[in-house]
C-alpha positions in Angstrom: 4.6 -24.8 -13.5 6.3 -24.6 -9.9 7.8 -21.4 -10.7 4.3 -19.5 -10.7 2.8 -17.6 -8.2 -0.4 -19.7 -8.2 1.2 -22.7 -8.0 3.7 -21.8 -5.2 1.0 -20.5 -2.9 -1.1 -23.7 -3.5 1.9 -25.7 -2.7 2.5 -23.2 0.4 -1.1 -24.0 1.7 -0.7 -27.6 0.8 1.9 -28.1 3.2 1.0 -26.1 6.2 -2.5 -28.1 6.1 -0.4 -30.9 5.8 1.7 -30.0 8.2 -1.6 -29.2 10.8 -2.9 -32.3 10.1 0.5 -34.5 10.8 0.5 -32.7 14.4 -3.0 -33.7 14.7 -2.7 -37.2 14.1 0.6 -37.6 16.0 -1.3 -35.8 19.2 -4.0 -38.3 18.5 -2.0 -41.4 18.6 0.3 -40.0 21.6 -3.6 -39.8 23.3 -4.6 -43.3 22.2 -1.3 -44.8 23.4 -1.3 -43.3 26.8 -5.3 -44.1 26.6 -6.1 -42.3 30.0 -9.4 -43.9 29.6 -7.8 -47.2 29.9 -5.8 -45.9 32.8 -8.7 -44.5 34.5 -10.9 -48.0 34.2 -7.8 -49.8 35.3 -7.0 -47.8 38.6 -10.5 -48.0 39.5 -10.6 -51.7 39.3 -8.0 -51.5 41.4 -9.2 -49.4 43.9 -12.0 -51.2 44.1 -10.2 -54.5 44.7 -8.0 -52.8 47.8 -11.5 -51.8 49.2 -13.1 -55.2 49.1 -9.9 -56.3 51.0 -10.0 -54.0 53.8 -13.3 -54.5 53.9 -13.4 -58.7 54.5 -10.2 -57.9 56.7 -11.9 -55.9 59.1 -14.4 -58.9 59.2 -14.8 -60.7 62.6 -14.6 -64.2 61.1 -12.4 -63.0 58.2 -9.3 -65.5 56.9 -6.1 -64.5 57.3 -5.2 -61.6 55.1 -2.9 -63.1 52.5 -5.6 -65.7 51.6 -7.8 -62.9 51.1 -5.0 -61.4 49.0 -4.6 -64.5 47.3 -7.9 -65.0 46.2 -8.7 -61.4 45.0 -5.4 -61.7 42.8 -6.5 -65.2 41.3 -10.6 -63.5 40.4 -9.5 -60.4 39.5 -6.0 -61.1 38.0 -4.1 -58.6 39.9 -1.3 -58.6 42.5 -1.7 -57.9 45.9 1.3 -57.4 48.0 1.1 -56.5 52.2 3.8 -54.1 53.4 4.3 -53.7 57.6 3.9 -50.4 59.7 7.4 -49.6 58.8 6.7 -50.5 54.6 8.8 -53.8 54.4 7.1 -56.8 52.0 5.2 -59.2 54.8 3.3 -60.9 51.9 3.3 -61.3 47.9 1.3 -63.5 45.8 3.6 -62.9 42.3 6.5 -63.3 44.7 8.2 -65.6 42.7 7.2 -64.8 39.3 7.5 -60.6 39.0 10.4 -58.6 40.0 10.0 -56.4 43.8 7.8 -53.7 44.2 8.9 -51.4 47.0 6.6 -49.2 49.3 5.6 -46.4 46.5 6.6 -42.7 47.1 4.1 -40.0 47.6 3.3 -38.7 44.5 4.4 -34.8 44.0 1.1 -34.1 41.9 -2.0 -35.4 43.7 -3.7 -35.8 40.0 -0.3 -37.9 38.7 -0.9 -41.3 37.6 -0.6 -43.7 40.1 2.8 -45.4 38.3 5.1 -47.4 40.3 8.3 -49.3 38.5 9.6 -52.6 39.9 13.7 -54.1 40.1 13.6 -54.4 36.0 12.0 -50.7 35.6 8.6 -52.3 34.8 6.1 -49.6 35.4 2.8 -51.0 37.2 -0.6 -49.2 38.1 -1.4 -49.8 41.6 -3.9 -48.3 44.2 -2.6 -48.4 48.0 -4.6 -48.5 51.6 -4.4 -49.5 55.4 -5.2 -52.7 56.6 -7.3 -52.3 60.3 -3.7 -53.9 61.7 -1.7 -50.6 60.7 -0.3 -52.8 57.7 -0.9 -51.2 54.1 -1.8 -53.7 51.3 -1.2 -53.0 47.5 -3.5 -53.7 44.6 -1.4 -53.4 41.3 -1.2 -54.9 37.8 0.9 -54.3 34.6 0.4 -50.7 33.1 -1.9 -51.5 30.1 -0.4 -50.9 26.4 -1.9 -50.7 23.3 -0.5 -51.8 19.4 -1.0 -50.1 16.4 -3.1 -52.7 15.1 -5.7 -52.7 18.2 -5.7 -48.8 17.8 -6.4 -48.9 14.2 -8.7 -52.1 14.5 -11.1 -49.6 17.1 -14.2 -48.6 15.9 -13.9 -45.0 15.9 -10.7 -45.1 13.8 -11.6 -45.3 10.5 -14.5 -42.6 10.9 -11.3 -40.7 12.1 -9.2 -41.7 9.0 -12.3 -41.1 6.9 -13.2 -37.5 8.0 -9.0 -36.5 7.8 -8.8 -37.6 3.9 -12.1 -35.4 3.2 -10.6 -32.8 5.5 -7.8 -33.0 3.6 -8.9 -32.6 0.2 -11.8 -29.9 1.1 -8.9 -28.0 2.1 -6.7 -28.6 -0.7 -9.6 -27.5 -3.0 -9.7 -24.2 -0.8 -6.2 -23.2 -0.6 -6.4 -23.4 -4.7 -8.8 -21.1 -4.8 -7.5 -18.9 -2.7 -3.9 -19.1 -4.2 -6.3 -18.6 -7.4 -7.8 -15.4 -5.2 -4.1 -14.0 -5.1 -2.7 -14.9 -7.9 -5.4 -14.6 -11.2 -5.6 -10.6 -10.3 -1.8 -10.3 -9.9 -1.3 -12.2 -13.5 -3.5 -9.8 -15.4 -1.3 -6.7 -13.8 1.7 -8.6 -14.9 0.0 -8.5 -18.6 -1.3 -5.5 -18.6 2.4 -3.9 -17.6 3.8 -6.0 -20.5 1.7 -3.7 -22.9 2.9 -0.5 -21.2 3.5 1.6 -23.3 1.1 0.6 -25.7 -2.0 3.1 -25.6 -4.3 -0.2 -25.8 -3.3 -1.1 -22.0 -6.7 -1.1 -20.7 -7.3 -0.6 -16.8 -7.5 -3.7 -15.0 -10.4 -5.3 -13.1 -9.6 -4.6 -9.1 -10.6 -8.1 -7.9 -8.8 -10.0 -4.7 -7.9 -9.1 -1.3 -7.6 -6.0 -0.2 -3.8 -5.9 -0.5 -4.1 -6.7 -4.2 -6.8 -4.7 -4.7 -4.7 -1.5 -3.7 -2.0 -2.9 -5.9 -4.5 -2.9 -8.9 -5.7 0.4 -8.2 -2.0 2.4 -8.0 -1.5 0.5 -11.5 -4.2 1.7 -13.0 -3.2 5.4 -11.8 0.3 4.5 -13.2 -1.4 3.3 -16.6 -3.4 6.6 -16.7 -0.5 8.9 -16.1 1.5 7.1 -18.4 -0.8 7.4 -21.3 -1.6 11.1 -20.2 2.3 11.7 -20.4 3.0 9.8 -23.7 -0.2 12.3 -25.0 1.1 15.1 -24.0 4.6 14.4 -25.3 3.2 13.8 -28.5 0.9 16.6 -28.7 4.2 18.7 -27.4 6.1 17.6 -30.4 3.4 18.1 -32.6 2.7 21.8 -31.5 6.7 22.5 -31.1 6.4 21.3 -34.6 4.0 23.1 -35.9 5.5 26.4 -34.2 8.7 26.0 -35.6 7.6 25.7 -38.6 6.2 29.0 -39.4 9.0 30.9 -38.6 11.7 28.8 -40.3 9.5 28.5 -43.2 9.7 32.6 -43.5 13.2 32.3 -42.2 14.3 29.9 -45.2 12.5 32.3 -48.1 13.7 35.5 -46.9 16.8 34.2 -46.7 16.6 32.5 -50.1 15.4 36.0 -51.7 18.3 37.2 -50.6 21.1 34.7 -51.8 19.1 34.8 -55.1 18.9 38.4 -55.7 15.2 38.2 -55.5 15.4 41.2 -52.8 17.2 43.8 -55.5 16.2 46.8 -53.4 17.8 48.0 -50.5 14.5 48.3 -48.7 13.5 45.1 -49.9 16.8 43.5 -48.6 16.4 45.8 -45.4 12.5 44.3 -44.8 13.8 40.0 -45.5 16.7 40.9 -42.8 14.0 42.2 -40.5 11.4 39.6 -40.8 14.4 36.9 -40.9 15.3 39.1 -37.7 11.9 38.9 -35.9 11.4 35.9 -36.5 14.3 33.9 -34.9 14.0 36.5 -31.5 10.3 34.5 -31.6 12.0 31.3 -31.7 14.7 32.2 -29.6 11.6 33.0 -27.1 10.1 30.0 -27.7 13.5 27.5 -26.7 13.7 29.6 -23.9 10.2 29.2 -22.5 10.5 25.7 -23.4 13.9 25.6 -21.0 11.9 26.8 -18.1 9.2 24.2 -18.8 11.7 22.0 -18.6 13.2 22.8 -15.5 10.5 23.1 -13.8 8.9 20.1 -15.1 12.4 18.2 -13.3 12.2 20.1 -10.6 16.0 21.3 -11.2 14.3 25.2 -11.2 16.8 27.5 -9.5 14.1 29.0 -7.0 15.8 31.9 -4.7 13.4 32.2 -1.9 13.2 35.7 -0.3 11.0 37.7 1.6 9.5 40.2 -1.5 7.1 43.1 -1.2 4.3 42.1 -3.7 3.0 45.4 -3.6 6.0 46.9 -5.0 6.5 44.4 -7.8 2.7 44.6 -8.8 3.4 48.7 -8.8 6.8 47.8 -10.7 4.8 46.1 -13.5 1.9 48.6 -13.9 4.5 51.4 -14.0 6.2 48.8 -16.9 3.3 48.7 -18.9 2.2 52.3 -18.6 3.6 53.1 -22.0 2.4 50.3 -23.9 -1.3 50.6 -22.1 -1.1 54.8 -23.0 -0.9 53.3 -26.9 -3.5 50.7 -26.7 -5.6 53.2 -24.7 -6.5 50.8 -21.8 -6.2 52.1 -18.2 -4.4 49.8 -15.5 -5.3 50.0 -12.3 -4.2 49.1 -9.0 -6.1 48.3 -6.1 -3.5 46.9 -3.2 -3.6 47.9 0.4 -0.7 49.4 1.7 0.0 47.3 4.7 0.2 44.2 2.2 3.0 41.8 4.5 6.0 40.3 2.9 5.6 37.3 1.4 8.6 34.3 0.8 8.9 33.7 -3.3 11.2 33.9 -5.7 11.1 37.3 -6.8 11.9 37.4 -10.1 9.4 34.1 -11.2 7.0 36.1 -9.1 7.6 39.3 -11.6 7.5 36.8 -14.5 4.1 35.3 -14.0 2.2 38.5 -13.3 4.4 40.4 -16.0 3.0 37.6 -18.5 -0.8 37.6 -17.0 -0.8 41.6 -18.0 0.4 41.7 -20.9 -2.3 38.8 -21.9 -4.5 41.4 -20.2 -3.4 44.2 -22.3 -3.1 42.4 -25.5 -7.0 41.5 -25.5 -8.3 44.6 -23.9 -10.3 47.0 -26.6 -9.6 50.8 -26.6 -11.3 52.2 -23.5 -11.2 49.0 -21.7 -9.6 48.7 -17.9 -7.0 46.3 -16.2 -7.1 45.8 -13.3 -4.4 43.9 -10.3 -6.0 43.5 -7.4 -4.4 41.7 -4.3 -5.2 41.2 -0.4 -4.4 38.1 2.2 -6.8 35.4 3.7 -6.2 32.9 5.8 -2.1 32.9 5.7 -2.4 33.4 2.1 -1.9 36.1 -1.1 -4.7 36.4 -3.6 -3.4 38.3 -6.3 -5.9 38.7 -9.7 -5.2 40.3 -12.8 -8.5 41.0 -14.7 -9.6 42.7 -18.0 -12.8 43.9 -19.7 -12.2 42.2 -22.7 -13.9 39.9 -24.8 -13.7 36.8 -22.5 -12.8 33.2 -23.1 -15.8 30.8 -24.5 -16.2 28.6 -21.7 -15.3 25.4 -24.0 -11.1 27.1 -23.7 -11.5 27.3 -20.2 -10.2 23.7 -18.8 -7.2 24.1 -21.4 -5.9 27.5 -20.9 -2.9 26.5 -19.2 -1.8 23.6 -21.5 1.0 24.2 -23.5 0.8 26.2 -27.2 -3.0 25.9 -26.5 -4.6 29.3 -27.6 -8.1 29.7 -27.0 -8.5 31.7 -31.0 -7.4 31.0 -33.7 -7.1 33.8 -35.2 -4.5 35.0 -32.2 -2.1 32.6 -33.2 1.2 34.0 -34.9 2.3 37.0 -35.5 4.5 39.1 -33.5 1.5 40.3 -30.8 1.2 36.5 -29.9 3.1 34.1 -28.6 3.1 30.4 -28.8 0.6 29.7 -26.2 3.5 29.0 -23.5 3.4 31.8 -21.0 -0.1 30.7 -19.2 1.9 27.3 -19.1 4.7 28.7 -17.5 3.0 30.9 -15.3 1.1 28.1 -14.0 4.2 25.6 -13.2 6.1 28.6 -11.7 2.9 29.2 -9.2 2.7 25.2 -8.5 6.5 25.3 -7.7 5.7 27.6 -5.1 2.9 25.8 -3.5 0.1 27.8 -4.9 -2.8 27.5 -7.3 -3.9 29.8 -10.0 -7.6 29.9 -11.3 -9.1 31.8 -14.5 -12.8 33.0 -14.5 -14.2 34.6 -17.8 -17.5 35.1 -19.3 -17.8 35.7 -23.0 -18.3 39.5 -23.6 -17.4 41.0 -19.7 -13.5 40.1 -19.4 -11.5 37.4 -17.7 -10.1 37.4 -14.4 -6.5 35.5 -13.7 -6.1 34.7 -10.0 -3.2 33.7 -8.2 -3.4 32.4 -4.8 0.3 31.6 -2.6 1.1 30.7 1.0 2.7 33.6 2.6 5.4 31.1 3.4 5.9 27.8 1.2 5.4 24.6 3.0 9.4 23.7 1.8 11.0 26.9 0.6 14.7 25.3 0.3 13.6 23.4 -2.7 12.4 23.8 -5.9 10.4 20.4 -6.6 7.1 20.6 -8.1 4.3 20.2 -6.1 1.1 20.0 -8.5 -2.1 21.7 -7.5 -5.6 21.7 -8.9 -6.1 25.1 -11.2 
């Protein structure tokens, strides 16, 4: 039981109140030993004895002074002692029954108790004046103490004794509740994290202070990434799967028509070593798009940042794709002002992604049709767009168009023409790594427009971690 958190910050409360409350009572009894009440009542009595003597001294008919002193000390119980001009003892009436008091010292605090020790170290309250004869008489009496059993027998100690206990246990109660405050919210994230990595592992209430609270909240962030992660992983191996699949499947019977003399024909032999040919270059693509995924989900990408002139790489890859957009019949055209500025990117990632984006572009562009790369800089960054005028993405796609093997139809998927649904991917972790952001716009039936926005300069161009951005 000790060894939870809930019962160590109850115990933790328990014994500072404790603690508070020891000090409190200690500082109480100090006070009600010293009783400067007490004091007070005493020196006054005793001040007021000293003036009745000076008083009935200065009296024309008065008796001698030590009679007077005798007297006051008998009705008032006190001891009167005369000292001469130069502070010798002339008279005292518990001569023979106290030990000496000498002439006291002047006190170094004016508000300091009046306390004067005799020959034994006795300390004595006393109150001093001057008789009319220059003589100074001395009013003094025992300093008063006090026992535990007259403090505890006062009146107004048991109300104190009672209002401590239900001091004490109100607080008790409290500090449980608080230690419950803490701790309950803390126990259900400990739970919860013992599910991880179970998909079940629900989000947990954000209750407590606000330290705990924040705690809840960067668990429940972890819980969601986590189970975004272990999704995607599974729907990675599922798709890598289902990719492989196809062309090992044609792999295996072409190679089987082969070994069995299915293939008798020399064309037919020359057609199962072509497909079987084709189709390991696509999964030899494939394993090497999924290496540069890879990377550059570790952030291990080998990034060399220089200063490249985007407007001759954009030229580079129209002039690339001339050939292949003279066959499809699609036009590609450039609009890039000449005094584009240098900007700091790895070169060849930058030729990669926008190589990718126009082939896409070219791939689903109908005879006649027009792509177009388009760049110019705002506010200490490149906007560069590749955009078609072909049939558009439904709007549904959209919000998945850079996930990984995700194709937006069907239809598209296989085949030589198509890839695996890995290039938007790519091109979308290579711009991230970078410190960009790249957007898609399309409308069904008017063409879709890929844009690509980058600092001129990277806010950390000497490394190559991935810095995540909103597409």
């Amino acid at each position: 039981m000790l060894s939870s958190l809930r019962s160590r910050l109850w115990l933790s409360y328990a014994f500072l109140i404790v603690t508070a409350l020891s000090v409190v009572t200690i500082v109480l009894f100090i006070s009600l030993f010293r009783n400067p009440l007490l004091y007070r009542q005493t020196t006054e009595r005793l001040k007021a004895v000293q003036a009745v003597l000076i008083e009935r001294s200065s009296e024309p008919e008065a008796p001698p002074t030590q009679t007077l002193a005798e007297r006051s000390a008998r009705t008032f119980d006190v001891r009167v002692i005369l000292f001469s001009p130069d502070h010798q003892v002339v008279f005292d009436t518990d001569a023979g029954n106290a030990s000496s008091l000498g002439f006291p010292k002047s006190r170094i605090l004016p508000r300091a108790l009046p306390l004067l020790r005799d020959a034994n170290g006795g300390a004595w309250l006393y109150s001093i004046g001057k008789l009319p004869d220059e003589r100074f008489v001395l009013v003094a009496t025992p300093r008063p103490r006090l026992s535990i059993l007259n403090i505890f027998g006062d009146e107004f100690m048991p109300i104190i004794t009672f209002g401590g206990s239900i001091a004490l246990l109100l607080s008790l109660i409290l500090a449980f509740l608080i230690s419950g405050w803490i701790a309950n919210p803390l126990q259900r994230v400990v739970n919860a994290a013992g599910g991880i990595p179970s998909a079940e592992v629900k989000p947990v209430e954000v209750r407590g202070p606000r330290e705990v609270q924040e705690l809840t909240r960067a668990f429940n962030s972890m819980v969601t990434r986590v189970q975004a992660s272990q999704r995607s992983q599974r729907e990675f191996v599922a798709n890598v799967s289902h990719e492989m699949k196809t062309p090992l499947t044609s792999i295996q019977g072409f190679a089987q028509a082969i070994l069995d003399g299915t293939a008798e024909t020399e064309e037919s032999r020359q057609k199962a070593a072509q497909v079987i040919y084709s189709e390991s270059e696509r999964m030899h693509r494939m394993v090497l798009d999924l290496l540069d995924l890879a990377k550059l989900d570790a952030g291990t990408a080998d990034l060399k940042m220089s200063p490249v002139n985007m407007r001759a790489l954009l030229t580079a890859i129209a002039e690339k794709f001339t050939p292949q957009s003279q066959r499809a019949d699609v036009r590609i055209e450039l609009d890039i002002p000449a005094d584009l500025p240098l900007m700091t990117a790895d070169g060849d990632r930058m030729a990669q992604v926008f190589t990718n984006l126009t082939d896409n572009a070219l791939k689903f562009t109908p005879q006649g049709g027009t792509v177009s790369l388009h760049a110019f800089v705002e506010a200490d960054a490149m906007h560069i767009s590749v955009s078609d005028t072909g049939a558009g993405i439904p709007a549904e796609d959209l919000p998945h168009i850079f996930q990984r093997f995700y194709q937006a139809d069907p239809a598209r998927k296989g085949g030589r023409a198509h890839g695996a649904g890995l290039g938007l991917a790519i091109a979308h972790e290579i711009v991230a790594a970078h410190g960009g952001r790249i957007s898609v716009r399309s409308n069904e039936g008017t063409g879709t427009s890929m844009e690509v926005i980058l600092p001129l300069t990277p806010p950390d161009a000497t490394k190559t971690r991935k810095n995540w951005v909103n597409s």
